[in-house]
N, C-alpha and C positions, 0 to 999 in steps of 0.2 A: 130670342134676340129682341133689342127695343132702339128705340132711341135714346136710350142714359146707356146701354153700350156704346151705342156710334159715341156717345158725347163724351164719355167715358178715357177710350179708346185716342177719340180727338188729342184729349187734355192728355194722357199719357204720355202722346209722341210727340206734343209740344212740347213737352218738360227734358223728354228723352235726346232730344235734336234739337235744342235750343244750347248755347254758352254760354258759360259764363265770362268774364271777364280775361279770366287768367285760364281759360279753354276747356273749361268740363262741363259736363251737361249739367242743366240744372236740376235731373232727375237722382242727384249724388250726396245732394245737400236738402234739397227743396220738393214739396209733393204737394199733393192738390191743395190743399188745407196753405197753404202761403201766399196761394194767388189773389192781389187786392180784388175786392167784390166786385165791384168795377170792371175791370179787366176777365175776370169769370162769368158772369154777367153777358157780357159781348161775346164772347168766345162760344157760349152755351144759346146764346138766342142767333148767333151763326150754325151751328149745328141745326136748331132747331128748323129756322127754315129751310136748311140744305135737304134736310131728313126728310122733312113734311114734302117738299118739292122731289124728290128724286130716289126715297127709300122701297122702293119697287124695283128700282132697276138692280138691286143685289142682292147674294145671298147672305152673305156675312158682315152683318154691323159693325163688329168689333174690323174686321178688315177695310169696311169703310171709311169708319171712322181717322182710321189712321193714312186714307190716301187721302184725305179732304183734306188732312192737315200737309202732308206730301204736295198735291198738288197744287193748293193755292196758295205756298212756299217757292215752288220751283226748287223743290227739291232733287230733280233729276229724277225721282220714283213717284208712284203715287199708283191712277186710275189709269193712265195711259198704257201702262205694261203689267196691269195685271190679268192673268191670263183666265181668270173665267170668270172675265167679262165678253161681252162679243166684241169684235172691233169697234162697232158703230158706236153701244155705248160706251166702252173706253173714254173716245174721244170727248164725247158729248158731258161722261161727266168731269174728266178734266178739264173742256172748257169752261162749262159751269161752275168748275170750283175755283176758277182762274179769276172768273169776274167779279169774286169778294175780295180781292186784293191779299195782299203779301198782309202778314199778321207779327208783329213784333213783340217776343217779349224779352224784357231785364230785371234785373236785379236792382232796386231800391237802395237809395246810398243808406238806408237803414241796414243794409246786408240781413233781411230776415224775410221783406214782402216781394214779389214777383207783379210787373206793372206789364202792363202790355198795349198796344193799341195797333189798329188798322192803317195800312200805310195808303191811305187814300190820298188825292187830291196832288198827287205827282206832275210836276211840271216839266213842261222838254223833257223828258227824261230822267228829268234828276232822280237821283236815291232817296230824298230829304222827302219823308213822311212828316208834315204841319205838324197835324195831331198829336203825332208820337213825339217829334220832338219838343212840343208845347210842355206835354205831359212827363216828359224827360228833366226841363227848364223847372216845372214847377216842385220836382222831388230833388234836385240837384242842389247839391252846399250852397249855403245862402252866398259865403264868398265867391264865388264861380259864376253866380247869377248876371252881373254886371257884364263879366266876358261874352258869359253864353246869347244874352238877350240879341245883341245888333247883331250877332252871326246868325241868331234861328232870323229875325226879320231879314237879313240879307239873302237868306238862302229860299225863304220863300216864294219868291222870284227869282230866283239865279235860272239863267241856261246852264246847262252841261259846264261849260267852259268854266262860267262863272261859279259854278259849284265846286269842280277842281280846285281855284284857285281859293275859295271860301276855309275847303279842305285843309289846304296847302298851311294857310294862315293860322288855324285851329292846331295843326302840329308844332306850331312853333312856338306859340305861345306856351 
């Protein structure tokens, strides 16, 4: 086992557990070979330091790999309930994989490249990942552009409330 298992393994179950639009995995159409560089890139230098930080505490890489991607999803599965682990580290590595933040990826209005980015920098609560939707903004139909721009600057400040109603606005349009 190594670490291009765990990473492997990672990039697998993001493709396997990720949607598409119209609600299939993107593991059905799409394989590693489609994810921008970019996006692979991040994903792979996240494994990397999870590995280098915490690949002692398991037996199975390929099994790791796939709760790192589980856990720091909230996927409801992950390191928390897998059973040979000890309790203690369970926890510890689901925390740990908690604190790289939630990982997004889509589908490129290309319908061929896979984009993905870190939902960091969340505010009150909001769901509205900056980055990801900057990065969303900047592959998006040039006509859409105009609409999408003052809704990502609005939302990057929004409270909760105010992100609702951001929401609310985006469907109706």
């Amino acid at each position: 086992m190594s670490k291009k298992t765990f990473t492997d393994s990672y990039i697998e179950e993001s493709l396997s557990l990720t949607l598409t639009d119209a609600g299939a995995p993107l593991d059905r159409k799409f394989s590693y070979s489609d994810i921008d560089t970019e996006t692979l890139a991040e994903m792979k230098k996240d494994c990397s330091i999870f590995y280098e930080k915490n690949g002692d505490s398991w037996g199975d890489d390929e099994k790791a790999g796939r709760n790192f991607w589980l856990s720091r999803n909230g996927h409801g599965r992950g390191f928390f309930d897998d059973d040979d682990l000890s309790p203690p580290d369970r926890k510890k590595l689901h925390d740990l994989a908690k604190k790289f933040g939630t990982f997004d990826l889509y589908v490129g209005d290309d319908e061929e490249t896979i984009y993905g980015s870190p939902l960091h920098g969340r505010k009150n609560g909001s769901e509205v990942g900056l980055r990801s939707a900057t990065i969303r903004l900047a592959h998006a139909k040039p006509e859409l552009r105009p609409v999408l721009l003052p809704l990502l600057r609005a939302a990057a400040d929004a409270t909760p409330k105010e992100h609702k109603a951001l929401i609310k606005k985006l469907k109706m349009k």
